[in-house]
C-alpha positions as CSV (number, residue, x, y, z in Angstrom):
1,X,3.4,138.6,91.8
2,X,0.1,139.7,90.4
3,X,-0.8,136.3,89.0
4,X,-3.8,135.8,91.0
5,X,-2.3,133.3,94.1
6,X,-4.4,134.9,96.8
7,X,-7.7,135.2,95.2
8,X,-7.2,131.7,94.1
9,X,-6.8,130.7,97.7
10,X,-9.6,133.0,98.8
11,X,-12.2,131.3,96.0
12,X,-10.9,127.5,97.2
13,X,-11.6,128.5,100.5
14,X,-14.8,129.6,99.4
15,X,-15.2,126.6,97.5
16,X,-14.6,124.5,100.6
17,X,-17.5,125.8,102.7
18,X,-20.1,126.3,100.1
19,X,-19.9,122.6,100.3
20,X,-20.2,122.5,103.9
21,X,-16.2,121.3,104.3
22,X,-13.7,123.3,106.7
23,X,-10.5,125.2,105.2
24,X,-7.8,126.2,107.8
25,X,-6.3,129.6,106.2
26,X,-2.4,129.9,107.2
27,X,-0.4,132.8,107.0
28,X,3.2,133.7,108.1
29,X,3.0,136.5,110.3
30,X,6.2,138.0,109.2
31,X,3.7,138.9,106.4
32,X,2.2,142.1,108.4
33,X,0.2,143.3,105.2
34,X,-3.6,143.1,106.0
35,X,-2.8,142.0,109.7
36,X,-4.8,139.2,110.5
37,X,-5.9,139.2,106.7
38,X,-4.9,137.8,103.5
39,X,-5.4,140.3,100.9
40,X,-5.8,140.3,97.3
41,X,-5.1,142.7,94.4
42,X,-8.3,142.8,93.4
43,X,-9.5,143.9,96.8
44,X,-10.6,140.4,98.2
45,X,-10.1,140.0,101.8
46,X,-10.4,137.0,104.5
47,X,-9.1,136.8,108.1
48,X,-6.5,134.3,108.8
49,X,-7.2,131.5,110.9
50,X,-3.6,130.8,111.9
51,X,-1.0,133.4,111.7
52,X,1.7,131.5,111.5
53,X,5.6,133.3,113.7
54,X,8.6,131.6,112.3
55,X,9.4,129.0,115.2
56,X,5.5,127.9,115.3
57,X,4.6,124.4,114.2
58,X,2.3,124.5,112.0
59,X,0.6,121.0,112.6
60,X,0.4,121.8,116.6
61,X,-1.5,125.3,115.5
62,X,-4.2,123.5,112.9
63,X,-4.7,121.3,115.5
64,X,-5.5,124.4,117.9
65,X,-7.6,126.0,115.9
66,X,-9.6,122.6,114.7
67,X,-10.3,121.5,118.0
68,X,-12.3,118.7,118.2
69,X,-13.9,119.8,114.2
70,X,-13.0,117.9,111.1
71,X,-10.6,120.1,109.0
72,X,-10.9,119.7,105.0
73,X,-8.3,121.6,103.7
74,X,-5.3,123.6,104.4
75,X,-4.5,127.0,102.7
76,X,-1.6,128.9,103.0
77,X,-0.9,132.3,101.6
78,X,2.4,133.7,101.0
79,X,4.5,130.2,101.7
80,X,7.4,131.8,100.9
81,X,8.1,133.1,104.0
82,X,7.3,129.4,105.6
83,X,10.7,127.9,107.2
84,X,12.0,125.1,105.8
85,X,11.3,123.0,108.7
86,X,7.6,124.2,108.8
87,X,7.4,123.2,105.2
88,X,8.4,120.1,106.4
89,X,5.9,119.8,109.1
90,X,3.1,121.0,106.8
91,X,4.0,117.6,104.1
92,X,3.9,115.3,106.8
93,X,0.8,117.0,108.3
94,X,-1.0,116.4,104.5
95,X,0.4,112.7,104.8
96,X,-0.3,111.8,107.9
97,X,-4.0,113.2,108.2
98,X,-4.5,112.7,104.7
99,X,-6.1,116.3,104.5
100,X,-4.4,118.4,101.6
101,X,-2.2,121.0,102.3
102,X,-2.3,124.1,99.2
103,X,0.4,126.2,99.7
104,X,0.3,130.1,97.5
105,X,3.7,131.7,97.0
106,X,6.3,133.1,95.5
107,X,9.6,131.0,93.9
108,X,11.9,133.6,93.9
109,X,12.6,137.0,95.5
110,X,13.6,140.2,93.8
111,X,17.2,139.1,93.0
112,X,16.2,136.0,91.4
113,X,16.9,133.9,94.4
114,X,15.1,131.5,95.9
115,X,13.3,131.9,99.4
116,X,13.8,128.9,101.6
117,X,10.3,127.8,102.1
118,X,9.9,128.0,98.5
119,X,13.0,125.8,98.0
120,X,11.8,123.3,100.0
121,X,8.2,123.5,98.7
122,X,9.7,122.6,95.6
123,X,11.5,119.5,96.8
124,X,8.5,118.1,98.6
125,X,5.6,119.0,96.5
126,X,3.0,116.5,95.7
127,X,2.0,118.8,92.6
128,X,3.2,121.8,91.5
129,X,0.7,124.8,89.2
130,X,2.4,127.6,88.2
131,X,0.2,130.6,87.9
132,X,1.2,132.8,85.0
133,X,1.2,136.5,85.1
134,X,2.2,139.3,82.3
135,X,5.3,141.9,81.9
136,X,4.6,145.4,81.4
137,X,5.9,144.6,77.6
138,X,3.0,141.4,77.6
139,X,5.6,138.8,77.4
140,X,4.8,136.1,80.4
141,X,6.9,137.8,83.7
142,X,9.2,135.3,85.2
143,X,10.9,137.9,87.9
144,X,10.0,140.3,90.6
145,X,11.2,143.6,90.5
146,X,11.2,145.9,93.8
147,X,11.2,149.3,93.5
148,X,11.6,151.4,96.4
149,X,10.4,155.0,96.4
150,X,9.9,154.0,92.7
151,X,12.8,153.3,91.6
152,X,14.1,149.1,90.6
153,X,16.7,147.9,93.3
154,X,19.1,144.8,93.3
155,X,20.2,144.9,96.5
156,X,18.7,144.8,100.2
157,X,16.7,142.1,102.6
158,X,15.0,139.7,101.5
159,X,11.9,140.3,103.0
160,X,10.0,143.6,102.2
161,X,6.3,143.8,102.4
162,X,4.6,145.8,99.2
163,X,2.9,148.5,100.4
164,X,5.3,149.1,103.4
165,X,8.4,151.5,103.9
166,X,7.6,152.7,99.7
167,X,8.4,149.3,98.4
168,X,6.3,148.2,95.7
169,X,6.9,145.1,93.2
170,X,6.3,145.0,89.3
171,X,6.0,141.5,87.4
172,X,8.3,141.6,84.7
173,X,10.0,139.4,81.9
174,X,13.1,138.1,81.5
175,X,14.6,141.4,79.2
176,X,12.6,144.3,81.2
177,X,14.3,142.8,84.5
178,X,17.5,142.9,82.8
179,X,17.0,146.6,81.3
180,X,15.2,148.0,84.4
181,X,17.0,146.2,87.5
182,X,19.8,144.8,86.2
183,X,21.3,147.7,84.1
């Protein structure tokens, strides 16, 4: 959280076709903030070019939106909330059309637990960059606290999207998770 994941996808997309290449911008659609948007922090927006519902493949809906144009690049924005098995689809994709696959996300939810498309990011990851973000003390954040109607929580679904239903989440460290969530 906070560390920058979605601008950096914006700017390589960016990146992509000031040098007259084609990016193919993935999102799950179980992510309904911004819609057909991915949205950064700082304000940045870009509409998705494949919204991604959890039994899609995500190789058959590149290839849609492609059509018979040369694809560059693939970014995805919030791969946590990828299936395992579209992870899966999404290496092979990268291996088979030799075209690289960058997926932005989250390891871990607000217990500490992993998310499954995470896990399996993990596991078949070519490279792996962690993007670093800072604690409300300044110490580098490691968690994700959610707060709902302001207040830290431990408990609930997995999936809660900031902005929606008064959940928020704060970047924190190691100690201000235990002291604020864990108490």
């Amino acid at each position: 959280m906070n560390s920058g994941k979605t601008t950096m996808l914006i700017q390589a997309a960016h990146n992509y076709e000031e040098r007259g290449m084609r990016p193919a911008v993935l999102k799950p659609a179980i992510d309904s903030k911004g819609e057909n948007e991915i949205v950064s922090r700082i304000g940045a927006r870009r509409i998705v070019d494949v919204l991604l519902d959890e039994l899609a493949i995500p190789s058959q809906e590149i290839a849609r939106f492609a059509g018979s144009t040369a694809l560059h690049c693939v970014l995805v924005d919030e791969a946590q909330f990828l299936q395992p098995k579209q992870v899966d689809d999404l290496f092979w994709f990268a291996v088979n059309e030799d075209i690289p696959v960058l997926a932005y996300g989250l390891r871990t939810d607000f217990r500490a637990k992993g998310f499954p498309g995470s896990t399996r990011l993990l596991e078949l990851s070519h490279e792996l960059q962690e993007l670093k973000t800072i604690c409300r003390c300044g110490k580098k954040a490691l968690f994700n606290g959610r707060k709902v109607n302001g207040v830290f929580v431990s408990e609930g679904s997995q999936v809660a999207i900031d902005g929606e239903d008064q959940v928020e989440y704060e970047s924190l460290c190691a100690k201000c998770y235990k002291q604020q969530v864990l108490q």
